[in-house]
ZAMARGU-4260 file (C-alpha; in steps of 0.2 Angstrom, whole numbers, plus 5000, padded with zeros to 4 digits):
<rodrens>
0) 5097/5119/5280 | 5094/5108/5265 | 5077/5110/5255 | 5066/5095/5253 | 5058/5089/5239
5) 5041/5080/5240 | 5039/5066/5228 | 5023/5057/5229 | 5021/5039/5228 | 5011/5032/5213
10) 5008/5016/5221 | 5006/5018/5238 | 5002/5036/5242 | 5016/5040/5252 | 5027/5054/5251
15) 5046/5055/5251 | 5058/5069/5257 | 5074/5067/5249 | 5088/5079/5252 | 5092/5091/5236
20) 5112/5085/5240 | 5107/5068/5239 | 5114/5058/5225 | 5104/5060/5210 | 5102/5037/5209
25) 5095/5042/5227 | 5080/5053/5218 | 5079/5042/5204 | 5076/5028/5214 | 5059/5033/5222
30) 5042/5031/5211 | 5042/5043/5199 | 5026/5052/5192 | 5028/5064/5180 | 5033/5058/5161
35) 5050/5068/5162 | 5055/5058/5177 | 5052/5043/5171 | 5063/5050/5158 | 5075/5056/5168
40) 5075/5039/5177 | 5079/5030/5161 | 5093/5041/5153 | 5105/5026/5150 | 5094/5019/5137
45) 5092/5036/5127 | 5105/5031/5115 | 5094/5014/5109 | 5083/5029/5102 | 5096/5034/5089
50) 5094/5022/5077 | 5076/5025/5080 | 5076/5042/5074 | 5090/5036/5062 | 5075/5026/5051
55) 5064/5038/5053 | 5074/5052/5043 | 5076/5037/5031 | 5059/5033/5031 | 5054/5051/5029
60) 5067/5051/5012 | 5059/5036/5005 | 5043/5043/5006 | 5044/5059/4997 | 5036/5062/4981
65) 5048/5071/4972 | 5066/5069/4974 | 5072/5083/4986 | 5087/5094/4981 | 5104/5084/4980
70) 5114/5093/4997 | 5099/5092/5006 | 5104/5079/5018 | 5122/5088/5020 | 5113/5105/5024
75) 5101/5096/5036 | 5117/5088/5046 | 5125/5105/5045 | 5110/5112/5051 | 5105/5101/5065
80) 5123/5103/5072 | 5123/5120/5073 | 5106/5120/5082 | 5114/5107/5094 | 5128/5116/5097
85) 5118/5134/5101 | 5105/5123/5113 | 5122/5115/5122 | 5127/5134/5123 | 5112/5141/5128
90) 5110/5125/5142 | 5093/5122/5138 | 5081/5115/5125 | 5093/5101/5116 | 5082/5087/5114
95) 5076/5093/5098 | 5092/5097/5091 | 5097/5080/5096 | 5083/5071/5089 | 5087/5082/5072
100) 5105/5077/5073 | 5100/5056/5073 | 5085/5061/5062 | 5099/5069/5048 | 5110/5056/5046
105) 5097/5044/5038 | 5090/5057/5027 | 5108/5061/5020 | 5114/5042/5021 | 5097/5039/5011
110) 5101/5051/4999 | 5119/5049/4996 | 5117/5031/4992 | 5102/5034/4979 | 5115/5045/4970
115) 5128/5035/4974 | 5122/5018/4965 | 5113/5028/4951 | 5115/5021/4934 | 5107/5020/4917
120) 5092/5009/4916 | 5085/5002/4899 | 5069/5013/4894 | 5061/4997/4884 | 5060/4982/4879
125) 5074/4978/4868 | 5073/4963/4855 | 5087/4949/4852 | 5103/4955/4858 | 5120/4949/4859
130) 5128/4953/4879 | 5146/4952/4882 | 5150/4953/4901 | 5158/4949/4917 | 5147/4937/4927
135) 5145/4944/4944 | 5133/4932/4953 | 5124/4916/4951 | 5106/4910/4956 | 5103/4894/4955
140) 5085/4888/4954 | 5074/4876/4954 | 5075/4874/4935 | 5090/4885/4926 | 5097/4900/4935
145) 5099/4916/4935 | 5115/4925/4930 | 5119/4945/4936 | 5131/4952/4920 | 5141/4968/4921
150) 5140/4972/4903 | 5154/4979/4894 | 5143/4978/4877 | 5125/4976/4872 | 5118/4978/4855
155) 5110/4995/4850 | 5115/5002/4868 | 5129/5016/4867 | 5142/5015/4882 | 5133/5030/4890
160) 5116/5021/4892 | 5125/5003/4893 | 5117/4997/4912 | 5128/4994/4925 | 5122/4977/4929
165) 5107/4966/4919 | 5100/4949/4926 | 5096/4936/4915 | 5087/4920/4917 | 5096/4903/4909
170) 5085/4889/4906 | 5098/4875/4914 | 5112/4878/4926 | 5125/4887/4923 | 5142/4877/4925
175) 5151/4893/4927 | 5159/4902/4942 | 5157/4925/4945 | 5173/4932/4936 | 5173/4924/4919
180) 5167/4934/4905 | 5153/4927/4893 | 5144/4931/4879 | 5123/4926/4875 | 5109/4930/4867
185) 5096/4935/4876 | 5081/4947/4878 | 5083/4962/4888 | 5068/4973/4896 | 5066/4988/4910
190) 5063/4982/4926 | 5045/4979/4931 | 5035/4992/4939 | 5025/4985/4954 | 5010/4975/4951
195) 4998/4989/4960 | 4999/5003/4970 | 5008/4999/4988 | 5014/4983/4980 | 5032/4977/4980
200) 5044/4989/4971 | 5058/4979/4961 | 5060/4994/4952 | 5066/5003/4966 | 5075/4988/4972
205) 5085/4984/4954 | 5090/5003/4957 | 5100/5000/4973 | 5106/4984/4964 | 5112/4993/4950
210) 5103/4980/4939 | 5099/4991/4926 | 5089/4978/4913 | 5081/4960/4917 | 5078/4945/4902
215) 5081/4929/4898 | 5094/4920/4888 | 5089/4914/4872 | 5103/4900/4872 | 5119/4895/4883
220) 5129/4904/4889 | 5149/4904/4881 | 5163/4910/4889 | 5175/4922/4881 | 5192/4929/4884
225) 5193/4946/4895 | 5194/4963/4886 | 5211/4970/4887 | 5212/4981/4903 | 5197/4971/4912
230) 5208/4969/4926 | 5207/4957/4941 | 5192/4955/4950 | 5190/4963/4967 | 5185/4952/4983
235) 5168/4954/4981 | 5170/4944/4966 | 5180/4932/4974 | 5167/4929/4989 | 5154/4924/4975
240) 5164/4914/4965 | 5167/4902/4981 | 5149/4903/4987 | 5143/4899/4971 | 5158/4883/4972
245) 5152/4879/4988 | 5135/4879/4982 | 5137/4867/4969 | 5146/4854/4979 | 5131/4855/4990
250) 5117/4854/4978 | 5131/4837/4967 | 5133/4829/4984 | 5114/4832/4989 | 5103/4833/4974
255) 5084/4837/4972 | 5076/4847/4987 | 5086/4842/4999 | 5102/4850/4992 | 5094/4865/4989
260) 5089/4867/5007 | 5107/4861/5013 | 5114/4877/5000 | 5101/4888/5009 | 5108/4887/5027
265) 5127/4886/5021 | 5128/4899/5006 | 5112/4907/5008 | 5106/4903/4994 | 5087/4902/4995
270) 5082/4904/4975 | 5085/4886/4970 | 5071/4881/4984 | 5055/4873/4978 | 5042/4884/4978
275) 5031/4873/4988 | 5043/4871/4999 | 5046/4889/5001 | 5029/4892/5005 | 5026/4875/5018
280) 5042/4884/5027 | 5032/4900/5027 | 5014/4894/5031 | 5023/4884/5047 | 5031/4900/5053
285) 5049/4892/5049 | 5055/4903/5034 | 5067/4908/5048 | 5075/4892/5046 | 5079/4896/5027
290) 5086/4911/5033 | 5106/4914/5037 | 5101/4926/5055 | 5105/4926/5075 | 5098/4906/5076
295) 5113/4902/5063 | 5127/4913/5067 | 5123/4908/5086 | 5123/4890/5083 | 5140/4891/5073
300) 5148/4903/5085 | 5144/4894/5099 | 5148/4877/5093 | 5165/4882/5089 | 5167/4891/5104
305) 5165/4878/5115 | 5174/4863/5104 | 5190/4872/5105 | 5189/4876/5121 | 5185/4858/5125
310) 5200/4854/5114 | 5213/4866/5122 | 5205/4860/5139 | 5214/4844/5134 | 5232/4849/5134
315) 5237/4853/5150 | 5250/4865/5148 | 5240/4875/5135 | 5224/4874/5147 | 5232/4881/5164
320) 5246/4893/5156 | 5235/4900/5141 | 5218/4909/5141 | 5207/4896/5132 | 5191/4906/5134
325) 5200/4920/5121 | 5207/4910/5110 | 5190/4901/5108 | 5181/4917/5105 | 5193/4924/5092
330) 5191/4908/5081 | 5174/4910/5083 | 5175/4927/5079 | 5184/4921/5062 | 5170/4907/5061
335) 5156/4921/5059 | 5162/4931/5050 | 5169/4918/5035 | 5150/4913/5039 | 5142/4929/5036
340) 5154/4931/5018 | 5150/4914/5013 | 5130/4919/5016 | 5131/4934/5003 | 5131/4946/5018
345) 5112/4949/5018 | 5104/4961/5030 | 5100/4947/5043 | 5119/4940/5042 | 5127/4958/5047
350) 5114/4960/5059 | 5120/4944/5068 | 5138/4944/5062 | 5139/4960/5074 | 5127/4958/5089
355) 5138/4940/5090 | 5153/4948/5087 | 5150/4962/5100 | 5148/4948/5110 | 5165/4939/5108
360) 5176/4955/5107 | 5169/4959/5125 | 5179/4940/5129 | 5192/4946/5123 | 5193/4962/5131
365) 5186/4955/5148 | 5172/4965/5146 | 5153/4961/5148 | 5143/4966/5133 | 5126/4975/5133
370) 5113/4967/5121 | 5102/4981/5118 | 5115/4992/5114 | 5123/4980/5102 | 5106/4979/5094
375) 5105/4996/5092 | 5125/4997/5086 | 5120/4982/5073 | 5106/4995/5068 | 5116/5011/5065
380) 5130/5002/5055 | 5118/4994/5043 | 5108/5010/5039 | 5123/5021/5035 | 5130/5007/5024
385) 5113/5001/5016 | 5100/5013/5020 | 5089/5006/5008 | 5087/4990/5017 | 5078/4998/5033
390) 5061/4997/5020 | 5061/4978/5016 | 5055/4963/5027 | 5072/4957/5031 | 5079/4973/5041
395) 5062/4976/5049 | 5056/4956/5054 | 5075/4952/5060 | 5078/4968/5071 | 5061/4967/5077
400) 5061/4949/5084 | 5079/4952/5090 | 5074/4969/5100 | 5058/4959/5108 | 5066/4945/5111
405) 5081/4955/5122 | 5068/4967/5131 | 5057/4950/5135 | 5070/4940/5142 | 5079/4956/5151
410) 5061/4959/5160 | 5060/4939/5163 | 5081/4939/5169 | 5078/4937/5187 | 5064/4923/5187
415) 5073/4911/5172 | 5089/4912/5181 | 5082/4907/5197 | 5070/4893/5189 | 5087/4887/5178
420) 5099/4888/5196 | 5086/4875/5204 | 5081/4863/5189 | 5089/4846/5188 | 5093/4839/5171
425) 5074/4830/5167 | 5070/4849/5171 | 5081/4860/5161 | 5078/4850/5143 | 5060/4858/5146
430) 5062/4874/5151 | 5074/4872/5134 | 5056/4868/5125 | 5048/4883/5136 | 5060/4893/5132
435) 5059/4887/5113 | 5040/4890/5114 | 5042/4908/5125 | 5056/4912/5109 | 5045/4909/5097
440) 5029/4917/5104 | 5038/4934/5107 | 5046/4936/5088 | 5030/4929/5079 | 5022/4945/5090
445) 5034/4956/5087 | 5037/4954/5067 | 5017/4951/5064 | 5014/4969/5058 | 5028/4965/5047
450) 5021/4951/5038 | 5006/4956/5038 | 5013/4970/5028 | 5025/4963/5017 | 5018/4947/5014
455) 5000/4945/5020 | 4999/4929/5030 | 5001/4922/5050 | 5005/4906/5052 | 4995/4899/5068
460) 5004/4884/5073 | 5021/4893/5072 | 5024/4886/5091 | 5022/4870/5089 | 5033/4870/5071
465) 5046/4877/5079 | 5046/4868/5094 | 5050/4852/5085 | 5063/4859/5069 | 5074/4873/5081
470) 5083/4856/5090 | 5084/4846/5075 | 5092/4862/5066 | 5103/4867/5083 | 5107/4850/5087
475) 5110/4841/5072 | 5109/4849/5055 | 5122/4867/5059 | 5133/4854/5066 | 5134/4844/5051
480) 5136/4858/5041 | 5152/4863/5050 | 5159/4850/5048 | 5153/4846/5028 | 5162/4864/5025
485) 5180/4860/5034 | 5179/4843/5026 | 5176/4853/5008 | 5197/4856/5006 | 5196/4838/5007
490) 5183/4832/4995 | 5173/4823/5010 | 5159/4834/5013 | 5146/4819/5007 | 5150/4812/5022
495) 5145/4825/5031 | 5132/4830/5022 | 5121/4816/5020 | 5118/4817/5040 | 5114/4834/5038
500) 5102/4829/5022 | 5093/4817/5036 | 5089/4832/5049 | 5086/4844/5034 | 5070/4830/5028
505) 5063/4830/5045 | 5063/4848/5046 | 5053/4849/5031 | 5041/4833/5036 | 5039/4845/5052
510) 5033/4861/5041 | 5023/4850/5028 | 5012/4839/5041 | 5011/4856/5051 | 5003/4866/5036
515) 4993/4851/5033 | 4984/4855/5048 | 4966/4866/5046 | 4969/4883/5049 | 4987/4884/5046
520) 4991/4900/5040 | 4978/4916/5039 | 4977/4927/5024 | 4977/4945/5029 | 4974/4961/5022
525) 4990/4972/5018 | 4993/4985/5033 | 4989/5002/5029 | 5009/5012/5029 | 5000/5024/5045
530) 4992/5009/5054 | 5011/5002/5052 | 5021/5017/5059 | 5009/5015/5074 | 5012/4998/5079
535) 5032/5001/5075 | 5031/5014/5086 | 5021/5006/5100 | 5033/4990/5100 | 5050/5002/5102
540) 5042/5009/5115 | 5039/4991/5125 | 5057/4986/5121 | 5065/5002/5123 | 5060/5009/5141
545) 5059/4995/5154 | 5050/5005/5168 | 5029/5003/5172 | 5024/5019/5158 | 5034/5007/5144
550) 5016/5000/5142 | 5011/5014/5135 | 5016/5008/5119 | 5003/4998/5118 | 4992/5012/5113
555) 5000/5016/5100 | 4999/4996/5093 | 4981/4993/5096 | 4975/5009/5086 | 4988/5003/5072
560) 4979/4988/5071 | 4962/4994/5073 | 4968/5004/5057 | 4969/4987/5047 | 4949/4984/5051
565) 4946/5000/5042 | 4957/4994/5028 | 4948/4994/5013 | 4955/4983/4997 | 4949/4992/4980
570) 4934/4989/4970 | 4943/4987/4953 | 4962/4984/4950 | 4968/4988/4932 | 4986/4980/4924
575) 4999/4991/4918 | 4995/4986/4900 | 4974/4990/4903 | 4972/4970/4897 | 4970/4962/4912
580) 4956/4967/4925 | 4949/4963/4939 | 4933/4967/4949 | 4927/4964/4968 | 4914/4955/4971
585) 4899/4957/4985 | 4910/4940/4995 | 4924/4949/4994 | 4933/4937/4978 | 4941/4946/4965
590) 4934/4941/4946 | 4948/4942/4934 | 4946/4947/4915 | 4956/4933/4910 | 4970/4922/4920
595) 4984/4916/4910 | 4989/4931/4901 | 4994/4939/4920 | 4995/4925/4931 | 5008/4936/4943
600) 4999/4953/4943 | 4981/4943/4949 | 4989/4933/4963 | 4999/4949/4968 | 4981/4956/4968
605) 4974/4943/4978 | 4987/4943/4989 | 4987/4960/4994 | 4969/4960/4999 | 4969/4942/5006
610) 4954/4940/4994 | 4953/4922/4984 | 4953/4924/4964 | 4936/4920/4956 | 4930/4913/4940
615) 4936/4924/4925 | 4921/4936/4917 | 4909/4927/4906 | 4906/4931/4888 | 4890/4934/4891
620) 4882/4934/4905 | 4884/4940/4923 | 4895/4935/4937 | 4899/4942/4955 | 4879/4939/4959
625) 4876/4953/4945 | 4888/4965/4951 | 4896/4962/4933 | 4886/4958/4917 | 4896/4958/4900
630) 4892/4954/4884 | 4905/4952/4867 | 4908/4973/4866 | 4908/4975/4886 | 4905/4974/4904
635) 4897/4984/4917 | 4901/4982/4935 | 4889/4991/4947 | 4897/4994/4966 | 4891/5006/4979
640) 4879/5016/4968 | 4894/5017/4953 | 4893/5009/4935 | 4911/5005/4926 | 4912/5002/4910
645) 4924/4989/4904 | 4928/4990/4888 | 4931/4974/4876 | 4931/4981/4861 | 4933/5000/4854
650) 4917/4997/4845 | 4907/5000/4861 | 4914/5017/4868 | 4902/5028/4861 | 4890/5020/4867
655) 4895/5018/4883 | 4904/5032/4887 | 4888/5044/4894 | 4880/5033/4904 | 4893/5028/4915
660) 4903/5033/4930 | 4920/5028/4923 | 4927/5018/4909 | 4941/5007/4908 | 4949/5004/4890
665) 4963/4992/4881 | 4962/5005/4867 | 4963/5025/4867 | 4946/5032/4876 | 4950/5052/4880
670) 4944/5060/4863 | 4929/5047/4862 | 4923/5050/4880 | 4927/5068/4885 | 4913/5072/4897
675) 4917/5054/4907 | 4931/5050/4919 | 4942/5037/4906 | 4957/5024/4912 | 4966/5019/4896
680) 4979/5008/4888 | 4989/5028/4886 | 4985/5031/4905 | 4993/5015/4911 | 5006/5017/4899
685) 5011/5035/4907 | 5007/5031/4926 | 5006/5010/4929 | 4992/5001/4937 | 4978/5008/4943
690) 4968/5004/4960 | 4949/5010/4960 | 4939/5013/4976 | 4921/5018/4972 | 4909/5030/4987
695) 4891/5035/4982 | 4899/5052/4982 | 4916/5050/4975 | 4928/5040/4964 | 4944/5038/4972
700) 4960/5033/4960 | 4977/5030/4964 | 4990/5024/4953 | 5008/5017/4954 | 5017/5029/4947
705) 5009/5044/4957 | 5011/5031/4974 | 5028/5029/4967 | 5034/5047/4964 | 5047/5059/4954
710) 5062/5047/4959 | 5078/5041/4952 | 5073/5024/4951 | 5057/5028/4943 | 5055/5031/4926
715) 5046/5045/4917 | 5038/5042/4901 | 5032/5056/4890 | 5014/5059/4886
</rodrens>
């Protein structure tokens, strides 16, 4: 006689007897209690974790402060295989090995491509020069562009330190198309190192670009002839030559802002945007817009879809001897994915080029097409081809929003199909807008830590923007646009895009009266790195799991959050060159030595610590209600029982130096001030800006070379 097993019921306290023979969907399909039922239960979505783990072994690469051995990601694969391989053996104990052998792959895809892409970077500033080149890319913007140059010679730089790549800002736009060769003058410099600890690494970013030195053109550019055995250009090449084409016909047809927003959502081409525009976009909570993602490449695949099938539906014969619904998806397939070339195939674009496309092969195969796993499909392919993008705000917002949004609207399946089965026309246009409204509420949550992180804002009335630009954008502009780039063979697109120019002004009427409003956008503090691993964690866990303990994640999200009230911004922040300074103030404002010299290092500053930028120091007086007194030779700031000195002139350190907790110096301080804590023009040099934090019984210092690390893309200078 069978044994029973007593499963107790969570809810209702009862108890169950099933059979050990009976099928195991039979035992999974009572209440479960324990946590490795519940895991049991949901063993089909196991696999969504994969690309999970896969970005934390890149995370764990990324934040290493040395640069581990080169075979180490192949020794850990090998490793993490053979320990799966014993645990499958053995029949027990494989869900660590499995979770090293999706935790190995992004270490070792992580590590290949930093060697991979490596390539010599200019050490310092170099004075007028003369670049020959191929031009591989052009960014337009709003005044000049910018021109990325594979050099083939720079003055004074030997072929073995020649960079890969330099990028080089023009003052007027370039009339010239990627693969033509040309020669400038121009001014060539390192790339810049971040503006503060935590702050946005172009350094590391410039690496993975192979964009080995950045400037600006002292005069216009001239084409030249090809060095014999330059050879042809390869696609990639190609593909940017027609995008920057198509972008110029957009921006001639369309002038001023308008064309720039039209280039934007065809080419994806965002640089030549106004920067007021750019931020009434971002304030309103419509960036997205600006942004080639799944609203784009949906509207396109889905508008081509259904014209051709409206179209074959009109021939008889081909409509009832011929499967239309294939053919439609296959040129929509094609449609995409010249879309996603044409937009530079950012991170976004791949993301949407294949959750869609997953979508339209499973037409084609007469099979039905999971969502979350093509989520999690997108994810893994990305990572092992560009690691490097699972840091930035692009990979993290766009997969966030688009793994919400999927786990929302599974858990809601049931109750919108049955509201949309029974709603008569008048009723369906507004569960349209509810479901605009529900769309939007669920990926503003889900990529808030994200840009809070990245860029330190929320915009508040990001509902009501949206609800009133996502149909002008689905149901007017993406059309027109479709239609201006099949007319471009025929030199019509104006047509065509003066329509579109009409939807594209009320969109950015919509985000202009919208920031207008009181309120619209909330400056906050940068997310501590912990506090954001928490809240990632917590929202893969609502999204993943779809049973009752999937709310446990919420846990994890409200301690990440508490962690940004603990947050703390630093008392003093100190530019890479020791010139430029700035102090905080009892309110909270940060009071800046001087403001033009460092316009971008201060508002990077300020922005950061979503503090507002005060009145400069005084010459002599004090400022910060007396936290700060200077006078011509120096400053004292006094902040949690600590004095600073801040040096003006080199005159005053001697003087200074003993009485002091710490002193801050444009000129060299060590030899004059031995028995004091000293931060000099030779300490930034060496290791970056510095952020101070002062305790009554400490002084806590952090620089951005040491938050940086030993890596490839990092420089190290000599003493």
């Amino acid at each position: 006689m069978a044994t029973q097993l007593e499963i107790a019921s969570v809810s209702s306290g009862r108890s169950h007897a099933i059979d050990r023979g009976a099928p195991l969907r039979t035992v999974l399909g009572a209440r479960l209690r324990s946590p490795g039922d519940s895991l049991l239960a949901e063993r089909e979505r196991w696999p969504l974790w994969f690309p999970v783990l896969m970005g934390v072994g890149i995370g764990i690469y990324f934040s290493l402060g040395r640069e581990p051995p080169p075979r180490l990601g192949t020794a850990l694969l090998l490793l993490a295989a053979a320990g799966l391989g014993v645990a499958w053996w053995r029949g027990r104990g494989v869900a660590v090995p499995v979770a090293l052998v999706a935790v190995a792959p992004g270490f070792a895809a992580a590590q290949f491509q930093a060697l991979h892409v490596a390539a010599p970077v200019l050490a310092r500033r170099t004075g007028a020069v003369t670049v020959e080149g191929r031009l591989d890319a052009v960014d337009p913007l709003p005044t000049g562009a910018r021109l990325v140059i594979a050099p083939s010679r720079i003055d004074g730089i030997d072929a073995a330190h020649l960079p890969a790549r330099v990028r080089v800002r023009v003052r007027r736009d370039a009339a010239v198309l990627p693969g033509v060769w040309l020669q400038l003058r121009a001014v060539l410099m390192p790339p810049p190192m971040p503006a503060m600890p935590g702050g946005y690494d172009f350094e590391r970013r410039a690496w993975f670009d192979r964009i080995g030195g950045v400037g600006f053109a002292l005069g216009e550019p001239r084409r030249i002839a090809p060095p014999a055995g330059a050879g042809v250009p390869g696609w990639r090449i190609a593909v940017e030559a027609v995008r920057s084409a198509v972008t110029a016909r957009i921006r001639a047809a369309v002038p001023g802002r308008t064309g720039a927003i039209a280039a934007a959502l065809i080419t994806g081409d965002t640089h030549a945007i106004a920067p007021a525009d750019a931020d009434a976009f971002r304030n309103a909570g419509l960036a997205h817009i600006l942004v080639i993602a799944g609203l784009h490449m949906g509207m396109v695949a889905g508008i081509v879809f259904f014209a051709l099938r409206a179209l074959l539906a009109l021939l008889p014969r081909v409509a009832l001897y011929h499967p239309t619904k294939k053919y439609a998806a296959a040129a929509a397939l094609a449609a995409i994915f010249g879309y996603m070339l044409l937009s530079g195939a950012t991170v976004s674009s791949r993301r949407a080029f294949v959750m869609i496309g997953l979508a339209l092969l499973a037409v084609l195969v007469d099979r039905l097409s999971v969502s979350a796993r093509a989520v999690a499909f997108a994810a893994t392919i990305i990572m092992l081809m560009s690691p490097e993008s699972a840091t930035g705000p692009s990979f993290q917002m766009s997969f966030a929003a688009v793994a919400a949004l999927i786990a929302c609207y599974e858990a809601m399946r049931p109750v919108l199909t049955r509201w949309h089965s029974r709603a008569g026309a008048l009723r369906r246009a507004g569960l349209y807008l509810v479901g605009i409204a529900l769309t939007t509420v669920v990926a503003t949550l889900a990529t808030m830590p994200f840009t809070i992180y990245h860029f330190n804002r929320f915009a508040l009335y990001s509902v009501v923007a949206n609800a009133l630009a996502v149909p002008i954008t689905g149901f007017w502009v993406m059309p027109w646009a479709i239609i201006a780039c099949l007319a471009m063979p025929l030199h019509l697109e104006a047509l065509a895009l003066g329509p579109m120019g009409w939807g594209i002004d009320a969109i950015v009427a919509i985000a202009r009266m919208v920031t207008s409003w009181p309120g619209a956008v909330l400056a906050v503090p940068s997310l501590p790195q912990p506090a954001l691993a928490l809240v990632s964690f917590g929202g893969l866990w609502l999204c993943i799991w779809q049973r009752r303990w999937r709310w446990l994640g919420a846990v994890p999200i409200m301690a990440g959050y508490f962690g940004l009230a603990l947050a703390r911004p630093p008392d003093l922040l100190v530019a890479a060159n020791a010139h430029v300074i700035a102090v905080r103030a009892p309110d909270g404002a940060y009071l800046p030595s001087r403001v033009a010299d460092a316009r971008f290092v201060e508002d990077s500053w300020t922005q950061h610590a979503a503090a507002v930028l005060g009145a400069p120091w005084p010459e002599d007086g004090s400022a910060g209600d007396g936290a700060l007194r200077c006078d011509a030779m120096a400053c004292l700031y006094r902040a949690h029982g600590r004095v600073v000195a801040l040096i003006r002139d080199g005159a005053a350190l001697a003087e200074e130096c003993g009485a002091v907790d710490l002193v801050v110096s444009p000129v060299a301080a060590h030899r004059i001030c031995r028995h004091t804590r000293v931060i000099d023009r030779n300490d930034t040099w060496r290791r970056g800006g510095y952020a101070v934090w002062l305790d009554p019984d400490r002084i806590r210092i952090a620089t951005v070379r040491g938050w940086q690390g030993a890596r490839p893309w990092v420089p190290q200078r000599p003493r």
